[in-house]
N, C-alpha and C positions, 0 to 999 in steps of 0.2 A: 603275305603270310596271314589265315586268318586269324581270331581268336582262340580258338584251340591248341590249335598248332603251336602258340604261342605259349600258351599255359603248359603245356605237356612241354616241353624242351627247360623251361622255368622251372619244374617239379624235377625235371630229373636231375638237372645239374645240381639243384640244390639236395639231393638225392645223394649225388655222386659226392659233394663236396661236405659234405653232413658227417661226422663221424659215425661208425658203427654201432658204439656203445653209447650212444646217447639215447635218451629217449626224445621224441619228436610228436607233433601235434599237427594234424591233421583238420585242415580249415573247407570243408562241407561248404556246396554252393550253395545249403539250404538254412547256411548260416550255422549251422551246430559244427562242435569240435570233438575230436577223438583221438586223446591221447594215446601214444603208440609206444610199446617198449622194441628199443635196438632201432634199426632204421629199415626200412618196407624195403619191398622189391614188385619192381612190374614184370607180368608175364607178359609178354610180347606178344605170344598166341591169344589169348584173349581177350588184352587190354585192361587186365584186372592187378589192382594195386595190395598187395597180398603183407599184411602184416599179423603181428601180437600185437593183442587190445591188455590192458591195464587188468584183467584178470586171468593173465596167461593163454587165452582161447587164438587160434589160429584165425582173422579173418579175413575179407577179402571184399573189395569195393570197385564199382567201373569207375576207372579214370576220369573219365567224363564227370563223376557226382564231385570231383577234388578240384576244391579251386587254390587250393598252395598248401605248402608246409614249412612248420618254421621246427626249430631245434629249442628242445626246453635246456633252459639254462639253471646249471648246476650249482 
């Protein structure tokens, strides 16, 4: 299993186990963070990881630029 493959199965599950109403933080392979309100969702068609950024705007990232995500703690 390469490294991708590995990361992407790692995102989701922590995705899937992550509560809803949590806010969550999104960890960039280019080293920057983006805090996320509620918990993202992947389009499957596109491979794009589609969240709310921290001033309500709808955004949307290639999977590939996301190296984890953690749960901010309340």
């Amino acid at each position: 299993m390469n490294k991708m493959m590995a990361g992407t199965i790692v995102l989701i599950a922590m995705g899937l186990l992550a509560g809803c109403s949590s806010d969550h933080i999104l960890h960039m392979r280019d080293g920057s963070t983006v805090v996320v309100e509620g918990k993202p969702h992947l389009d499957n068609a596109t491979k794009m990881l589609i969240y709310t950024d921290a001033t309500g705007r709808t955004q949307a990232v290639n999977l590939d630029e996301v190296q984890g995500m953690s749960r901010v703690k309340n």
